[in-house]
MOPAC internal coordinates of N, CA, C and O (Angstrom, degrees):
PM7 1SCF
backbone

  N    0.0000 0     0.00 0     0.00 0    0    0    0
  C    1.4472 1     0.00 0     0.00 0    1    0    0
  C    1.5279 1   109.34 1     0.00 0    2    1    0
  O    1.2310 1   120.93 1   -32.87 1    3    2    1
  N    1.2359 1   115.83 1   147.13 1    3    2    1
  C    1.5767 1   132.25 1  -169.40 1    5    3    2
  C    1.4090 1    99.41 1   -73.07 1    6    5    3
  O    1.2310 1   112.12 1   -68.68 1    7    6    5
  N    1.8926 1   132.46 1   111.32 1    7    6    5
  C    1.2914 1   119.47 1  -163.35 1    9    7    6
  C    1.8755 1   104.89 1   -72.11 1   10    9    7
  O    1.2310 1   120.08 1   177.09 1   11   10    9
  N    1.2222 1   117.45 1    -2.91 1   11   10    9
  C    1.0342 1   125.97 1  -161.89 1   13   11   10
  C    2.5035 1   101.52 1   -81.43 1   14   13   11
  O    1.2310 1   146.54 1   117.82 1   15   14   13
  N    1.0989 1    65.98 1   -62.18 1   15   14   13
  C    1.7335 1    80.40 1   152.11 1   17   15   14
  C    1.2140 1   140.38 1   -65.14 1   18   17   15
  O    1.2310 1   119.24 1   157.55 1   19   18   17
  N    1.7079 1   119.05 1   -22.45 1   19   18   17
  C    1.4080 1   125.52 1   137.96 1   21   19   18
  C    1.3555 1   129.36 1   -48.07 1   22   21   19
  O    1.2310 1   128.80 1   137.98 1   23   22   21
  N    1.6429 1   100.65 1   -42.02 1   23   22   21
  C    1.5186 1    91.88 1  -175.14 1   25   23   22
  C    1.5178 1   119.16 1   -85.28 1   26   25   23
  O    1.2310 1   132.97 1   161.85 1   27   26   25
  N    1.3433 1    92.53 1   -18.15 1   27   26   25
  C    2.1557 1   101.75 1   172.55 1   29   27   26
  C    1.4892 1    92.63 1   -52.94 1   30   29   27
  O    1.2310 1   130.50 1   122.81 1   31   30   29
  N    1.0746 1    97.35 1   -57.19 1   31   30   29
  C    2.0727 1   109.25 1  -153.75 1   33   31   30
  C    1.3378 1    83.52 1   -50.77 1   34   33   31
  O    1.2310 1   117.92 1   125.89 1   35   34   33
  N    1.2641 1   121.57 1   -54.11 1   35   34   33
  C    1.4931 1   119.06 1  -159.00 1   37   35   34
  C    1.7467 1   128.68 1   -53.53 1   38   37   35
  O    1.2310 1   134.90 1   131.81 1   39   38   37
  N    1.3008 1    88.78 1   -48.19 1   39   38   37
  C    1.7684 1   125.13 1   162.39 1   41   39   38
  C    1.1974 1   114.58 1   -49.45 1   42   41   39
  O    1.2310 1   122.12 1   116.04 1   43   42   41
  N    1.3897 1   113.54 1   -63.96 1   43   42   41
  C    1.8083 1   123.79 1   170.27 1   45   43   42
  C    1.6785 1   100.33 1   -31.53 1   46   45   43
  O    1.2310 1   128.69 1   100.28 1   47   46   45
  N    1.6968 1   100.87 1   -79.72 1   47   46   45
  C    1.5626 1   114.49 1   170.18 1   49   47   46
  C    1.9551 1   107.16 1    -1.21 1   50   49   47
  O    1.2310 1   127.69 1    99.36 1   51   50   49
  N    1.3523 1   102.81 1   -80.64 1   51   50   49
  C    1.2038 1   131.01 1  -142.88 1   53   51   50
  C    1.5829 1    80.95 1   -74.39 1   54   53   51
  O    1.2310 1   105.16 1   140.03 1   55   54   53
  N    1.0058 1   145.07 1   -39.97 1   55   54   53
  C    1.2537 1   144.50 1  -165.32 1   57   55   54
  C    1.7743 1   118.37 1   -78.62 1   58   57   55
  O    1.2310 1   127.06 1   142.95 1   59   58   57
  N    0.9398 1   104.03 1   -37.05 1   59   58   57
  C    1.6018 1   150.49 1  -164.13 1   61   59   58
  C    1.6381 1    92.02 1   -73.39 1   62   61   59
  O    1.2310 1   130.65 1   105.92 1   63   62   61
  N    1.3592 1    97.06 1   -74.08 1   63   62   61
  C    1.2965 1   112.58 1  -156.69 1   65   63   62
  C    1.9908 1   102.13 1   -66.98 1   66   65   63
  O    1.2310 1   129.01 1   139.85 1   67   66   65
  N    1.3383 1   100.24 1   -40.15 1   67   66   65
  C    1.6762 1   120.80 1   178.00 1   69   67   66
  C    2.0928 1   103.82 1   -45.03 1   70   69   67
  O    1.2310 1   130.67 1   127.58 1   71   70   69
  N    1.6338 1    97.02 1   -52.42 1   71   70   69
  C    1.1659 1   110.47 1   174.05 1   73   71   70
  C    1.6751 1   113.23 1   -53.35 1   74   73   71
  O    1.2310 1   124.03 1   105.37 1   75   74   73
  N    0.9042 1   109.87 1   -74.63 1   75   74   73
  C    1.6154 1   130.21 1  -150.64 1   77   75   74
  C    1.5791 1    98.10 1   -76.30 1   78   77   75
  O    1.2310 1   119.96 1   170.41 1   79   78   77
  N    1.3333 1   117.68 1    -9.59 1   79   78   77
  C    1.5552 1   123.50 1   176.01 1   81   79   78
  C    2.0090 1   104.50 1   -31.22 1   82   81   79
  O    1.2310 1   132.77 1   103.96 1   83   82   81
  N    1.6884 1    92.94 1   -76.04 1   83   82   81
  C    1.0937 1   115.02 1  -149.98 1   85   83   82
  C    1.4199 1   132.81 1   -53.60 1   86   85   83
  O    1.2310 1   127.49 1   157.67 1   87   86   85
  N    1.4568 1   103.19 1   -22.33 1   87   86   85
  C    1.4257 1   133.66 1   165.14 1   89   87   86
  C    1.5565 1   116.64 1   -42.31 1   90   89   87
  O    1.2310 1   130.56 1   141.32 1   91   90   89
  N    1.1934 1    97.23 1   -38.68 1   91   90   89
  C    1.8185 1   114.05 1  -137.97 1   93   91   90
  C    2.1008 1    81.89 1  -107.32 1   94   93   91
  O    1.2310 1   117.84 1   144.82 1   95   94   93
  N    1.5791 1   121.72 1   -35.18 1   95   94   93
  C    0.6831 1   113.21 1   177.26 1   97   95   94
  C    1.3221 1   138.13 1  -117.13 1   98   97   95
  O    1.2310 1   120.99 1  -138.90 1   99   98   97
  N    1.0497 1   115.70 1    41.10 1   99   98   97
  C    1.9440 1   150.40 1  -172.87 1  101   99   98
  C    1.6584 1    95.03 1   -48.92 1  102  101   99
  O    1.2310 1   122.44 1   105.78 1  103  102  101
  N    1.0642 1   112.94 1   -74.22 1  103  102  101
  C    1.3718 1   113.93 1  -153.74 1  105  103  102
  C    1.6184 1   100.16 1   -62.86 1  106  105  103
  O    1.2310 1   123.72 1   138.23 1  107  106  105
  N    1.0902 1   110.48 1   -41.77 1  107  106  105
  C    2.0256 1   103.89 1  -172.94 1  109  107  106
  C    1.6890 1    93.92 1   -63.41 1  110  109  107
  O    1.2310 1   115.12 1   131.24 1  111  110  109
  N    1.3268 1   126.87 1   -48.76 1  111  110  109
  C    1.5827 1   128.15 1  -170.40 1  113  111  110
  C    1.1948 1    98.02 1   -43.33 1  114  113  111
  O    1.2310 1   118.68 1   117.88 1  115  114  113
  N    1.6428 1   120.13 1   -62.12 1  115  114  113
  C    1.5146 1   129.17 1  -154.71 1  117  115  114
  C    1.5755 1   106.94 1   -57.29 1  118  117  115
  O    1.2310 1   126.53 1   145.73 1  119  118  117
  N    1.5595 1   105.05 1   -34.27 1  119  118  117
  C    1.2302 1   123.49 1   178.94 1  121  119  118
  C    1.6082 1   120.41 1   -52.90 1  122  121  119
  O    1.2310 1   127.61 1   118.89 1  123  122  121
  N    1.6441 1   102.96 1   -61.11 1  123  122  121
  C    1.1924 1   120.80 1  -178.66 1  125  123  122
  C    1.9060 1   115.95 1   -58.55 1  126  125  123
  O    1.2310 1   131.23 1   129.11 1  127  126  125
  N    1.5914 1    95.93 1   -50.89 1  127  126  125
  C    1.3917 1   119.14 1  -174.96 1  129  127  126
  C    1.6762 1   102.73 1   -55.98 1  130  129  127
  O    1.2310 1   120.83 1   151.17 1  131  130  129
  N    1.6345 1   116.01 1   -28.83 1  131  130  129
  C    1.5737 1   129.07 1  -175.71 1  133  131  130
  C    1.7555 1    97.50 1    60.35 1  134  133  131
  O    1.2310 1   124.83 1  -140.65 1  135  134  133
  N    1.5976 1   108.33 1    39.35 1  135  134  133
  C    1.5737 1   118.73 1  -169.99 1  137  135  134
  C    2.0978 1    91.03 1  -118.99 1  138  137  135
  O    1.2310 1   125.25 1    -9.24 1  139  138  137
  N    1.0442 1   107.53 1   170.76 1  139  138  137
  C    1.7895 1   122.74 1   179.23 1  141  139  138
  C    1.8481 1    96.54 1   -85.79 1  142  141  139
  O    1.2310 1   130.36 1   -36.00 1  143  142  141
  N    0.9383 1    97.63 1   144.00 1  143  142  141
  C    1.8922 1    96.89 1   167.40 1  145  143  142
  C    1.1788 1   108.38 1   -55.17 1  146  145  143
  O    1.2310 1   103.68 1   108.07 1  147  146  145
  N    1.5931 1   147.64 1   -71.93 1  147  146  145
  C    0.9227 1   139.53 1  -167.51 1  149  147  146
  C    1.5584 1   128.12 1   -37.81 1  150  149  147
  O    1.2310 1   129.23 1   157.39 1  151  150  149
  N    1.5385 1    99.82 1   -22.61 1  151  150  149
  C    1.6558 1   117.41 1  -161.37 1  153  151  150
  C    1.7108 1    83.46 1  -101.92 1  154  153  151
  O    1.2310 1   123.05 1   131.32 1  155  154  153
  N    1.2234 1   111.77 1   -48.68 1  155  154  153
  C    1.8188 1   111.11 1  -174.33 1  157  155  154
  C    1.8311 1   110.45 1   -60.49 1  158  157  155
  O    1.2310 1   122.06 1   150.48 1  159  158  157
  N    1.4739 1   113.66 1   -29.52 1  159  158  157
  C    1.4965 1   134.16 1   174.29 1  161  159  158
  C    1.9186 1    90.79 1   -65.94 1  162  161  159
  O    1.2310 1   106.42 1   162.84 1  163  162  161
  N    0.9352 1   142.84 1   -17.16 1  163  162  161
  C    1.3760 1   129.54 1  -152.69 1  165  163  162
  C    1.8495 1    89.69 1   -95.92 1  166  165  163
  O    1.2310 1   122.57 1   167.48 1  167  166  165
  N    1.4897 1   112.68 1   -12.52 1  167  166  165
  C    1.6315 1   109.13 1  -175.52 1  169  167  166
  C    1.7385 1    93.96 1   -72.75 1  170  169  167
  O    1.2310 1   111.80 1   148.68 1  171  170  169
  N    1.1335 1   133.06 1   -31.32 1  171  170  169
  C    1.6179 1   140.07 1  -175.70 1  173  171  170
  C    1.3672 1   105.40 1   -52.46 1  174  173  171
  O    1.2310 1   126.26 1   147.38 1  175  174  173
  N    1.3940 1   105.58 1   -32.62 1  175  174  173
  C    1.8366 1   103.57 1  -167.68 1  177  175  174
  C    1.6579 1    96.72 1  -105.39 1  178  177  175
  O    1.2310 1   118.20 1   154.99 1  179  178  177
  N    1.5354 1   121.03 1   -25.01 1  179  178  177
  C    1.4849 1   106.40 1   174.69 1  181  179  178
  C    1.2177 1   109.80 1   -70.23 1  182  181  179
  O    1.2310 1   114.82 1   165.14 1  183  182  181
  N    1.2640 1   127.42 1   -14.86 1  183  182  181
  C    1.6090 1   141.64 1  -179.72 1  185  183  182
  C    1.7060 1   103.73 1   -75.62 1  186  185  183
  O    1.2310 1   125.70 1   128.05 1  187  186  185
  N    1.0748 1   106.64 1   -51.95 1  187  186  185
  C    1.8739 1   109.49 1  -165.59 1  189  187  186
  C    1.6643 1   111.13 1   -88.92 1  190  189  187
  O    1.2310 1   127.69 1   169.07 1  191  190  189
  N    1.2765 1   102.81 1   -10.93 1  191  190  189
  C    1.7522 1   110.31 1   179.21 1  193  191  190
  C    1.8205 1    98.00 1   -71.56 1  194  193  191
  O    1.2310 1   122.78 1   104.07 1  195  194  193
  N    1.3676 1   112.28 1   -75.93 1  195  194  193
  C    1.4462 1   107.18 1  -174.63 1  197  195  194
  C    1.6333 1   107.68 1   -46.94 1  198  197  195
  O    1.2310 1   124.69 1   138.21 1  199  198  197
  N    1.1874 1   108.60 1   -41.79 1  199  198  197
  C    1.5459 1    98.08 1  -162.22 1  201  199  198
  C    1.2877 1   111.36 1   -79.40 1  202  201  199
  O    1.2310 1   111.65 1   157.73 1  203  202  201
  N    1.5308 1   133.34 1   -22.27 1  203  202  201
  C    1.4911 1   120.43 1   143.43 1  205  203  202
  C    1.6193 1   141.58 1   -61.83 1  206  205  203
  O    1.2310 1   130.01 1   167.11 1  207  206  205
  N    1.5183 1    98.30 1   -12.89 1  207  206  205
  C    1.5107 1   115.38 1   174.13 1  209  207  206
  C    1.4306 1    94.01 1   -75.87 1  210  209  207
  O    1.2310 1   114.64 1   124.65 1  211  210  209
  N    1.1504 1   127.76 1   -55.35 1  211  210  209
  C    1.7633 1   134.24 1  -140.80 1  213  211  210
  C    1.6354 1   120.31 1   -88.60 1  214  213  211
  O    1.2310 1   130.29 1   144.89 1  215  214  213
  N    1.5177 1    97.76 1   -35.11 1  215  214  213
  C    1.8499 1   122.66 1  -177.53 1  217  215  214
  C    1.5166 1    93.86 1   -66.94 1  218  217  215
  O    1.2310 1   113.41 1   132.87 1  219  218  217
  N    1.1936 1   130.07 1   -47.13 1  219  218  217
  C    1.7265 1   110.93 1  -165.09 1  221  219  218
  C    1.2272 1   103.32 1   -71.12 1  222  221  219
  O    1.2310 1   101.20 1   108.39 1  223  222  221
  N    1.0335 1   151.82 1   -71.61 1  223  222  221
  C    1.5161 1   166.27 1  -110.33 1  225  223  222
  C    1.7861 1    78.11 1   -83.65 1  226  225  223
  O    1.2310 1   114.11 1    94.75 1  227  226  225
  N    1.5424 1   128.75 1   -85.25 1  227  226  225
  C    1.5010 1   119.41 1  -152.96 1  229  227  226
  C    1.9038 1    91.61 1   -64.15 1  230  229  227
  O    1.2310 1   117.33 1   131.02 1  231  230  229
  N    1.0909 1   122.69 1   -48.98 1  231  230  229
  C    1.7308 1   103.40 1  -177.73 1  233  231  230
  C    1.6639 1   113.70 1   -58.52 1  234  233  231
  O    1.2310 1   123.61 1  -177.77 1  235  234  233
  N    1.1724 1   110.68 1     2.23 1  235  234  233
  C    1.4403 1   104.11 1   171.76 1  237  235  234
  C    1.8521 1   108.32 1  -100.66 1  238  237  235
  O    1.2310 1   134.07 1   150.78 1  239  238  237
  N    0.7700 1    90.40 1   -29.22 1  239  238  237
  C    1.6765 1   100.05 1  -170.38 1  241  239  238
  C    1.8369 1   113.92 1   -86.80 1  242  241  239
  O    1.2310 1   125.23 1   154.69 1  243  242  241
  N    1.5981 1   107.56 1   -25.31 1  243  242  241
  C    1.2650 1   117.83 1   165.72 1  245  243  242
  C    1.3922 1   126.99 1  -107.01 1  246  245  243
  O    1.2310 1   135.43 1  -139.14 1  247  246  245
  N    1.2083 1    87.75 1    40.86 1  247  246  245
  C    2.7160 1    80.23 1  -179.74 1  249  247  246
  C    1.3562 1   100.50 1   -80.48 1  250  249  247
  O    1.2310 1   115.00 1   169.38 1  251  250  249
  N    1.5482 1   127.08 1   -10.62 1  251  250  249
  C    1.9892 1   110.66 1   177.24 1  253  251  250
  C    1.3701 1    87.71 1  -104.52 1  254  253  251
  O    1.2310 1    97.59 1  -134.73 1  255  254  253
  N    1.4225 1   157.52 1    45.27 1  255  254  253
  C    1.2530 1   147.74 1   146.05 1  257  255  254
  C    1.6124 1    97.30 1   -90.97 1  258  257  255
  O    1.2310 1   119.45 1   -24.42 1  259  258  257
  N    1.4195 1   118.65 1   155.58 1  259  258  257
  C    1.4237 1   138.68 1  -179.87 1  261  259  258
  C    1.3428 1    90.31 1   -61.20 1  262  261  259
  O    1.2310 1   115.85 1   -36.77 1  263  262  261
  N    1.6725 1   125.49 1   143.23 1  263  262  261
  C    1.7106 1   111.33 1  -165.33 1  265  263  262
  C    2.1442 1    89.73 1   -90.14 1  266  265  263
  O    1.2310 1   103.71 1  -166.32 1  267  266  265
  N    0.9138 1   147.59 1    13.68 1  267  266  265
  C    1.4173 1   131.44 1  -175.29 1  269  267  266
  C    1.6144 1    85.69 1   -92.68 1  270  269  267
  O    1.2310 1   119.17 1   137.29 1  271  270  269
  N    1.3483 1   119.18 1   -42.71 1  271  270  269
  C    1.7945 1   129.46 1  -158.54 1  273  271  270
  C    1.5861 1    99.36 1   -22.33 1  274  273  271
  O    1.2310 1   134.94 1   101.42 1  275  274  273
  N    1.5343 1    88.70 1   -78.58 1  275  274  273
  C    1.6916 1   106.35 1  -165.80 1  277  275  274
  C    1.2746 1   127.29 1   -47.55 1  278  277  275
  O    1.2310 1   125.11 1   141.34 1  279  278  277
  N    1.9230 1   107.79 1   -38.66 1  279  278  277
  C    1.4643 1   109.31 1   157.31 1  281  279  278
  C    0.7519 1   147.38 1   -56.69 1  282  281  279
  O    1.2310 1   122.79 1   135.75 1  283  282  281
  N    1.6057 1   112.25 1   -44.25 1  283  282  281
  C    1.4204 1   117.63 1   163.06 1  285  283  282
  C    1.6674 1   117.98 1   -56.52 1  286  285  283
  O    1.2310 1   115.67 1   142.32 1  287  286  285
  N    1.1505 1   125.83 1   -37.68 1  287  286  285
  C    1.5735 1   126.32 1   168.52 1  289  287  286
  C    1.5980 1   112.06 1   -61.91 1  290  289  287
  O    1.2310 1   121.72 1   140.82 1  291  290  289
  N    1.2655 1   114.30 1   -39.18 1  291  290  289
  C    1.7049 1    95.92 1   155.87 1  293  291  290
  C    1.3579 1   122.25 1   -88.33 1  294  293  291
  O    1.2310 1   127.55 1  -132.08 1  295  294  293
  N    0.9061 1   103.07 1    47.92 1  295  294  293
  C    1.4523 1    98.84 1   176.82 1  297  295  294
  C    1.8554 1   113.53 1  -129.20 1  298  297  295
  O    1.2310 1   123.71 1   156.97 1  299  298  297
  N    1.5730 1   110.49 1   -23.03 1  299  298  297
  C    1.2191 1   139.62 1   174.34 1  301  299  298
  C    1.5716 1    98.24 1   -57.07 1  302  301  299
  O    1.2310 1   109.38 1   106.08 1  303  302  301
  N    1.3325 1   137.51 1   -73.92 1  303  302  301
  C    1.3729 1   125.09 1  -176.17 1  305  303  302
  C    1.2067 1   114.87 1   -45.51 1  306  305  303
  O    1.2310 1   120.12 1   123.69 1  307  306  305
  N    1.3094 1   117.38 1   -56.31 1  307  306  305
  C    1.9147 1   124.86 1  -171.24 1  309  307  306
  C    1.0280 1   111.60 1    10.44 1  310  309  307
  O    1.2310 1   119.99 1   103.62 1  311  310  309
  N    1.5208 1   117.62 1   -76.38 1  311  310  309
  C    1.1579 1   134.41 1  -151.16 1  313  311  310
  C    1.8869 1   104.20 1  -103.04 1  314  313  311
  O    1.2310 1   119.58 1  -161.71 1  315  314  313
  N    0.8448 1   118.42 1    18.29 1  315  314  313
  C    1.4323 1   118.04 1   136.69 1  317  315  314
  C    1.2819 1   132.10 1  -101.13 1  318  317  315
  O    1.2310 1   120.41 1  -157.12 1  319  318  317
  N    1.1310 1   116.82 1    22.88 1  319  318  317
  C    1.4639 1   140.69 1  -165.17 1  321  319  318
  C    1.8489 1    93.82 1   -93.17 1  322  321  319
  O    1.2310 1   118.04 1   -26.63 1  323  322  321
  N    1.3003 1   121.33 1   153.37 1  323  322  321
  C    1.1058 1   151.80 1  -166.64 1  325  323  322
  C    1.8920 1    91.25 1   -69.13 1  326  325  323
  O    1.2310 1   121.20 1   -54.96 1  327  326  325
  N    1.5863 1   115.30 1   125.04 1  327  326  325
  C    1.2614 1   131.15 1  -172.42 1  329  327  326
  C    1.5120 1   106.40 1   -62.50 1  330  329  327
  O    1.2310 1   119.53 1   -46.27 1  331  330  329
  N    1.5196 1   118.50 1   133.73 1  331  330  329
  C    1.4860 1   109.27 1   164.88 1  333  331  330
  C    1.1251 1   113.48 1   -61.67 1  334  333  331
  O    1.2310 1   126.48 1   -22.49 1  335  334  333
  N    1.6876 1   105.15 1   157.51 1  335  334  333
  C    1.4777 1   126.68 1   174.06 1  337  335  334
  C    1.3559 1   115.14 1   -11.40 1  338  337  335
  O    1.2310 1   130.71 1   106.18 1  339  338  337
  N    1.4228 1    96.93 1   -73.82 1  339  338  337
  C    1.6002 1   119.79 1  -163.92 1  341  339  338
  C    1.9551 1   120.49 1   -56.05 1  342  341  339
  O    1.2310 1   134.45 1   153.42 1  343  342  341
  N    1.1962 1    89.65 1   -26.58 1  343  342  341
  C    1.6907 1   108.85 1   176.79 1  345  343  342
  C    1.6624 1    99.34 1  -110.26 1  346  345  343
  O    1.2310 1   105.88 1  -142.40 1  347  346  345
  N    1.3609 1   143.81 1    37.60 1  347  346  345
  C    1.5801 1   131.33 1   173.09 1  349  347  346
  C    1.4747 1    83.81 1  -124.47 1  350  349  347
  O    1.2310 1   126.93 1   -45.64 1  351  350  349
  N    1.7467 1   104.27 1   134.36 1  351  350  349
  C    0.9739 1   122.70 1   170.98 1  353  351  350
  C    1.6156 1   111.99 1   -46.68 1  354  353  351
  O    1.2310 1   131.81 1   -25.54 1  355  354  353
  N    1.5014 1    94.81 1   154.46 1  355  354  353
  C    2.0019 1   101.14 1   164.30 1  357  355  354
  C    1.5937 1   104.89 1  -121.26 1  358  357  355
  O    1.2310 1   120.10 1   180.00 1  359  358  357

């Protein structure tokens, strides 16, 4: 396998998984947040608003870039991104 394509796959993973967290963990958030699920469910849509505003604009502007290019360049911030819950200091 192309190691170069491991690390996309890998990235996706990490991205993927970052996404799809929150779903799965509603009730501990609601808990933590001392908020109702429905109101703790409202982080799902502050999550999917930017990222449907934001995704068209560079896939419109990059279709003659190599298609890994662009991903991998969003993929470089990620992880300077603000620590989950579970790992932010108290």
């Amino acid at each position: 396998m192309n190691p170069r394509l491991l690390v996309l796959c890998f990235g996706n993973f990490i991205i993927g998984t970052g996404t799809l967290i929150v779903p799965g963990m509603l009730p501990a958030l609601a808990r933590g947040l001392d908020v109702t699920i429905p109101v703790a469910a409202q982080l799902i849509t502050a999550f999917a608003f930017p990222v449907c505003i934001t995704a068209p604009p560079p896939a419109a502007l990059t279709p003659r870039l190599h298609p890994p290019s662009p991903l991998v360049a969003v993929q470089f911030p990620f992880p300077a991104g603000p620590a989950p819950p579970a790992f932010a200091r108290r």
